[in-house]
VEXKELO-762821 format. One record per atom (N, C-alpha, C, CB): x, y, z. Coordinates in steps of 0.02 Angstrom, whole numbers, padded with zeros to 5 digits, always signed. Glycine has a CB too. Example, Ala and Ser with C-alpha at 12.3 -4.5 7.8 and 13.67 -1.06 7.14 Angstrom:
# residues 2
+00660-00284+00390
+00615-00225+00390
+00660-00165+00390
+00565-00224+00452
+00642-00112+00354
+00684-00053+00357
+00645+00002+00394
+00704-00030+00286
//
This chain:
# residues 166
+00043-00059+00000
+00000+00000+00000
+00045+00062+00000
-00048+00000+00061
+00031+00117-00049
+00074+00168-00069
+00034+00238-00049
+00091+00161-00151
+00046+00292-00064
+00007+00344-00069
-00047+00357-00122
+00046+00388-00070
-00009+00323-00165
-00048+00319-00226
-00105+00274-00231
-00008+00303-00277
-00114+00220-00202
-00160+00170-00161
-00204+00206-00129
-00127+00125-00110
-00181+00257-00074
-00234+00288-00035
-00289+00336-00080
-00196+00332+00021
-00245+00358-00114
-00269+00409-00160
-00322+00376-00209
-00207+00442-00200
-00322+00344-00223
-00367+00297-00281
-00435+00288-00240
-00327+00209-00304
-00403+00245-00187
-00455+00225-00126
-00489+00283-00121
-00425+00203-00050
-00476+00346-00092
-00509+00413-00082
-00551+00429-00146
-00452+00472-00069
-00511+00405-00194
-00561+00452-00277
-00613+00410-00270
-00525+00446-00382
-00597+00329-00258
-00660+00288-00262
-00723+00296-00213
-00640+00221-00253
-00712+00337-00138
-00732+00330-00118
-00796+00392-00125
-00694+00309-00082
-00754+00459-00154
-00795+00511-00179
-00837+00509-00219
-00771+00549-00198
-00836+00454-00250
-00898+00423-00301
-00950+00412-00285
-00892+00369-00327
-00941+00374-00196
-00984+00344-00179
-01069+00362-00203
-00968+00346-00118
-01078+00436-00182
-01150+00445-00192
-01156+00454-00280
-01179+00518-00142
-01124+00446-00299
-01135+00410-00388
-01193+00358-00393
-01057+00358-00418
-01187+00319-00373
-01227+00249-00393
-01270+00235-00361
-01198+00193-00393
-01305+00223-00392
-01385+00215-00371
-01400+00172-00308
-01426+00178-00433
-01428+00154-00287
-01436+00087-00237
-01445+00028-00282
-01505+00091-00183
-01458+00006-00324
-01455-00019-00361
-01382-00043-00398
-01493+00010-00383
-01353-00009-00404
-01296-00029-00416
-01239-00035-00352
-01278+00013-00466
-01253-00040-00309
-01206-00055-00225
-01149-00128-00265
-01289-00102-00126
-01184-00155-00282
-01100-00220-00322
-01074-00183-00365
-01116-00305-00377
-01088-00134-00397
-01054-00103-00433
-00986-00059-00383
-01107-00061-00473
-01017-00040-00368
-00951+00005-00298
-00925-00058-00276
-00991+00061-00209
-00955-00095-00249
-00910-00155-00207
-00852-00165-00237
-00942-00228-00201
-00884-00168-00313
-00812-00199-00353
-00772-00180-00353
-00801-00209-00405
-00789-00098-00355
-00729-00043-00358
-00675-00068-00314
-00752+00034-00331
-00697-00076-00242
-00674-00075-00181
-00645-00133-00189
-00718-00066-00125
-00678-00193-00200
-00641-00256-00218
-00574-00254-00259
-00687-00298-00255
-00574-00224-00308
-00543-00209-00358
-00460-00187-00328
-00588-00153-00395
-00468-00129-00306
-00415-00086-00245
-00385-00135-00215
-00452-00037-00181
-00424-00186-00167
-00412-00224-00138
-00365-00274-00121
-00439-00232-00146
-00379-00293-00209
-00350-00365-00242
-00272-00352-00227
-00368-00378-00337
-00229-00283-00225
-00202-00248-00272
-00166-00253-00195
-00235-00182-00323
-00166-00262-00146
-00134-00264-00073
-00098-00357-00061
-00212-00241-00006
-00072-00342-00003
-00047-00398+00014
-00101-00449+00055
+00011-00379+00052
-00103-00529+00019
-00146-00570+00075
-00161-00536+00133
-00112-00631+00100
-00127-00516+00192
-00127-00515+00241
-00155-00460+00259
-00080-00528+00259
-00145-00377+00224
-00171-00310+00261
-00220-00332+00282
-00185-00246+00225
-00217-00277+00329
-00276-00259+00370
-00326-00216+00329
-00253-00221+00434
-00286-00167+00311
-00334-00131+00252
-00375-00150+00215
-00310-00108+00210
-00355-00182+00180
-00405-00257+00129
-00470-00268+00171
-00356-00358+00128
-00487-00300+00203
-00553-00307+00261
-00571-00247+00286
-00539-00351+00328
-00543-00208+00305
-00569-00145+00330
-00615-00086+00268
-00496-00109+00363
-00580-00092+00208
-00619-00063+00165
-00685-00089+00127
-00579-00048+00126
-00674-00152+00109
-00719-00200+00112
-00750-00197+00151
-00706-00249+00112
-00768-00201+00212
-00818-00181+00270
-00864-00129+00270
-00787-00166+00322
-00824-00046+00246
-00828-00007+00252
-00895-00019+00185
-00765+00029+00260
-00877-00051+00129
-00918-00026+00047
-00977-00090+00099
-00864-00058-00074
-00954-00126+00122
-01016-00166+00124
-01078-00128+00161
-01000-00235+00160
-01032-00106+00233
-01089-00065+00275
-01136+00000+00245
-01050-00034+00336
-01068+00030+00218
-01098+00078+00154
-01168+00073+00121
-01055+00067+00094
-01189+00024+00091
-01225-00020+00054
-01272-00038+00062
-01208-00060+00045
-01277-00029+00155
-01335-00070+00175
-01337-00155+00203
-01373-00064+00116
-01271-00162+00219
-01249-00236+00228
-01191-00234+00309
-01198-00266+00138
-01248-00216+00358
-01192-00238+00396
-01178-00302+00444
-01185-00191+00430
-01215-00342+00422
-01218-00418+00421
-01166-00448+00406
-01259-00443+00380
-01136-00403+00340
-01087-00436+00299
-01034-00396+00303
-01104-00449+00230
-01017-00336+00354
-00985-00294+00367
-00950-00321+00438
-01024-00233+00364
-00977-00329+00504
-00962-00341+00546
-00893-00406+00531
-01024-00348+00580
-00919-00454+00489
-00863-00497+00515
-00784-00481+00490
-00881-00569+00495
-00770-00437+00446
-00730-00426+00403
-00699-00350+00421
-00766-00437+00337
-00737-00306+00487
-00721-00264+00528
-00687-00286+00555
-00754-00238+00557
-00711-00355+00594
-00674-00389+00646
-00584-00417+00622
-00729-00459+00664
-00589-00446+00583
-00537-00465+00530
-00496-00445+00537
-00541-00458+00475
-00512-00363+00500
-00465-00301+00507
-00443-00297+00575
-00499-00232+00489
-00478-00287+00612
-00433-00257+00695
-00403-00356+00722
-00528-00201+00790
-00427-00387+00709
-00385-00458+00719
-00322-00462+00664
-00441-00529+00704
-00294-00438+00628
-00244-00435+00585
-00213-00377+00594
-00262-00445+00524
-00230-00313+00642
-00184-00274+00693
-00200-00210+00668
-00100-00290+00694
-00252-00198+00586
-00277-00118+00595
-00275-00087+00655
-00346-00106+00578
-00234-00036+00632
-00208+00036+00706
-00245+00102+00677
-00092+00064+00712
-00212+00132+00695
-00206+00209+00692
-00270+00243+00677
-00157+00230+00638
-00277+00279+00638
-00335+00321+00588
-00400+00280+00591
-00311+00327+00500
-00376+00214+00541
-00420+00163+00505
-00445+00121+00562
-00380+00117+00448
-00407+00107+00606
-00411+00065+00659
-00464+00090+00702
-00348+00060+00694
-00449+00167+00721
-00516+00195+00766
-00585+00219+00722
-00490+00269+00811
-00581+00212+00645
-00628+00206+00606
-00649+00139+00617
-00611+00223+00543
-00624+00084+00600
-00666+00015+00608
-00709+00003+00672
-00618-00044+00607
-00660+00034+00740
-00709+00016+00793
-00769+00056+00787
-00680+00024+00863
-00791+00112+00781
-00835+00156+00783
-00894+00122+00729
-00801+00227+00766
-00868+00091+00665
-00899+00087+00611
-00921+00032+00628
-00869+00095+00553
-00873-00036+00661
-00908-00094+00690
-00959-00089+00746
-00860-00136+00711
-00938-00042+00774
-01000-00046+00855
-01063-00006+00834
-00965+00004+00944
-01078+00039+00781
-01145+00058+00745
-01164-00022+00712
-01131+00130+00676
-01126-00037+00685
-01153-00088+00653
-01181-00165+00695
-01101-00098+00603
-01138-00172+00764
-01168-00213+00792
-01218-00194+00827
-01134-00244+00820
-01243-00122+00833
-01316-00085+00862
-01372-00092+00826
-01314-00009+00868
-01342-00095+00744
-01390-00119+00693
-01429-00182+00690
-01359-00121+00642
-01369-00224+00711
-01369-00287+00723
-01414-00334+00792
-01300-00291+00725
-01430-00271+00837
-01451-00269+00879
-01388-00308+00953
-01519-00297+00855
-01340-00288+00939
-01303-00314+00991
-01255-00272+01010
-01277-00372+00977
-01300-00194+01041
-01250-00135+01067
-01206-00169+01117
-01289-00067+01105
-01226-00205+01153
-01147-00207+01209
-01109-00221+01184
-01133-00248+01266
-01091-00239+01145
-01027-00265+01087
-01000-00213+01074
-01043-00298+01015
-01045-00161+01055
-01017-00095+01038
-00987-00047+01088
-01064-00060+01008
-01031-00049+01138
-01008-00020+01218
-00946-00036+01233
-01049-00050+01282
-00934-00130+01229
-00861-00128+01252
-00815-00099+01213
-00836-00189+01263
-00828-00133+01144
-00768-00099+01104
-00757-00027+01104
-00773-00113+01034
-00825+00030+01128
-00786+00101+01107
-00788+00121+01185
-00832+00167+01041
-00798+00093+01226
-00773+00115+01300
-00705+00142+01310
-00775+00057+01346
-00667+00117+01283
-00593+00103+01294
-00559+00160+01256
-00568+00027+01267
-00610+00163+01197
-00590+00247+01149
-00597+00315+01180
-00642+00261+01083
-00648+00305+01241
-00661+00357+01294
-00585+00415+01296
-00675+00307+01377
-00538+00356+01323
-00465+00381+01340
-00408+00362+01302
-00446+00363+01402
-00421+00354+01239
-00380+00335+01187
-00348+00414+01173
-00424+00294+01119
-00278+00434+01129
-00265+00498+01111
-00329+00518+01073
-00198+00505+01072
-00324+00587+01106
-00382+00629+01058
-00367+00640+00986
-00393+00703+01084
-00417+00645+00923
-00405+00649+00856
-00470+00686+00838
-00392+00577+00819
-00488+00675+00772
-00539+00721+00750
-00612+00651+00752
-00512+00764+00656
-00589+00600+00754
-00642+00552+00774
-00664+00548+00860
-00614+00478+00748
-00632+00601+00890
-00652+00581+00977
-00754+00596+00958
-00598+00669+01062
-00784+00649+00938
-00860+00663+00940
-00884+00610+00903
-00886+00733+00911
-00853+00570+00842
-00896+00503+00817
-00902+00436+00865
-00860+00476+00748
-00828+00441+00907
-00838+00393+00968
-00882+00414+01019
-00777+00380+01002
-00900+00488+01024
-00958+00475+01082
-01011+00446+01065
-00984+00529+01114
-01014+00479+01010
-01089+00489+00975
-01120+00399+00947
-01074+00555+00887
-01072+00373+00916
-01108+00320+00919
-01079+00260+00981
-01107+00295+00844
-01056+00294+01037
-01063+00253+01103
-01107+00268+01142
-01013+00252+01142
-01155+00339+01121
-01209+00350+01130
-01266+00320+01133
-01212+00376+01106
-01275+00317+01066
-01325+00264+01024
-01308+00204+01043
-01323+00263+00945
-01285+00174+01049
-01277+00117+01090
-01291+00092+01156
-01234+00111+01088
-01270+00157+01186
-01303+00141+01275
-01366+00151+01267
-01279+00196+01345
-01394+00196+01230
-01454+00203+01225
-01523+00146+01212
-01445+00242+01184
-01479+00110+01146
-01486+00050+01146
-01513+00001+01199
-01437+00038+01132
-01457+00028+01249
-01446-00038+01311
-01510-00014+01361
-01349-00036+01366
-01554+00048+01333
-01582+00088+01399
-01544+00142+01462
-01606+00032+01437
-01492+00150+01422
-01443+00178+01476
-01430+00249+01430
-01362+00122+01496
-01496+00291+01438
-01493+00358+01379
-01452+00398+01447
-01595+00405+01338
-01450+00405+01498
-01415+00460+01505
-01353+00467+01506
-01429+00484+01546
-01318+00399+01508
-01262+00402+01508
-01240+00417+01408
-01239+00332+01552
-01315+00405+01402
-01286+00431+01303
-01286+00500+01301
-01349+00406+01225
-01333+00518+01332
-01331+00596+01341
-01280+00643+01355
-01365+00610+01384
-01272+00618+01413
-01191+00642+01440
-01154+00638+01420
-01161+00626+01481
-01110+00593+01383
-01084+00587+01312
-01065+00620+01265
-01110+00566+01287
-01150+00637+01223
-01180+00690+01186
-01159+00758+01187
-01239+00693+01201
-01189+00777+01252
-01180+00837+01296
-01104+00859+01279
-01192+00818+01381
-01060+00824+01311
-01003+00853+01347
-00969+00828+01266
-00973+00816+01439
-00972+00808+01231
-00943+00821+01165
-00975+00900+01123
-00963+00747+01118
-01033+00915+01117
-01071+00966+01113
-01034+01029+01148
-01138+00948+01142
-01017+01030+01184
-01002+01070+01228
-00939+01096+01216
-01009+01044+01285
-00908+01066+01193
-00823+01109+01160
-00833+01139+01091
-00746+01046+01145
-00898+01142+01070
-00909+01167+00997
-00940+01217+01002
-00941+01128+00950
-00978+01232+01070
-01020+01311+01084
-00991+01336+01068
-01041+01345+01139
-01013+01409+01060
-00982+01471+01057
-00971+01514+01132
-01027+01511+01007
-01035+01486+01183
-01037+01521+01239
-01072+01442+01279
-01087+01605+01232
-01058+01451+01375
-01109+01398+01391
-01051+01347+01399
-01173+01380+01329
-01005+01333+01379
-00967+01247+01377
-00963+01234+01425
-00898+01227+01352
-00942+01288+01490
-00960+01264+01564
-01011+01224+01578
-00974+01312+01603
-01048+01268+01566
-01119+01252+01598
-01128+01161+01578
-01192+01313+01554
-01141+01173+01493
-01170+01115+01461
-01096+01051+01510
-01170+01128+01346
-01036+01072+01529
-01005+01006+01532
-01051+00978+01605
-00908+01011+01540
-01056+01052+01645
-01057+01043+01711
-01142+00983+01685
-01059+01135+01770
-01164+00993+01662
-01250+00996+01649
-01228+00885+01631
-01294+01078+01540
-01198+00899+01582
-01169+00806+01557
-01144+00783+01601
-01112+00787+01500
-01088+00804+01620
-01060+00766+01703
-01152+00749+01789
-00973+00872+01749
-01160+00796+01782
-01230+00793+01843
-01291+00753+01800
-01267+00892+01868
-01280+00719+01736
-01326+00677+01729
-01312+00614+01749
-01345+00679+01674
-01222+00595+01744
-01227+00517+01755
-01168+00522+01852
-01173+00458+01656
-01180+00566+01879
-01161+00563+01919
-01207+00557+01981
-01125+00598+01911
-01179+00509+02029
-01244+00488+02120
-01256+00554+02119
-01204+00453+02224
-01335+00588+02147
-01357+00630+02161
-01333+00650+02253
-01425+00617+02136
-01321+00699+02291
-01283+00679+02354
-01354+00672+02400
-01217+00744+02385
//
């Protein structure tokens, strides 16, 4: 995998809203295609594949090949993309705690520009579980570094939802 790899991957991916629903194997292929073009082993390979499947409307056929990817050692960027992208998809699937555990741990992972997609769908997930305020709070206190005015308040407001009342 080169720069020039990524880059292709990216053009292919700007397409996406090109094709109809109807044509979803048509993109796959794309993605397949890219794919072929890596070593047996990446991690990448499964992870993008995952990505066109969930894309698509398939996360049935997404989840196991998420998994793949982070079992064959996807890191970095892509790596905290798969968990996020796998734990929506096992909410889909109807099996948020799956998702809970896996993005719990992203809570305190280094911060990046994916920290508000990890709340947000560890949100939806507790929510899932019946446990909205702790999605809220979540919500909230990600919300809250994007005000303009208030971030106090709103953190103080997310923290006093999932905290013992005295």
């Amino acid at each position: 995998m080169d720069a020039d790899w990524d880059e292709r991957v990216t053009a292919a991916w700007a397409t996406f809203d090109d094709y109809a629903e109807a044509e979803a194997a048509d993109f796959r292929a794309v993605i397949d295609a890219l794919v072929a073009e890596l070593s047996a082993g990446s991690p990448v390979g499964p992870f993008e594949r995952a990505c066109a499947w969930d894309s698509t409307g398939h996360s049935d056929r997404a989840v196991p090949l998420y998994q793949e990817a982070l079992a064959r050692g996807l890191d970095g960027y892509r790596g905290r993309r798969a968990k996020i992208q796998l734990s929506s998809s096992l909410r889909n699937m109807g099996r948020p705690e799956e998702g809970v555990k896996l993005l719990t741990p992203e809570l305190v992972a280094p911060s990046d520009e994916l920290d508000d997609a990890v709340r947000a769908t560890l949100a939806l997930c507790l929510a899932s579980l019946g446990r909205e305020r702790e999605g809220l709070a979540l919500v909230l206190g990600a919300l809250a570094a994007h005000l303009p005015r208030y971030q106090r308040s709103m953190a103080n407001y997310a923290r006093a939802l999932v905290e013992p009342e005295a």
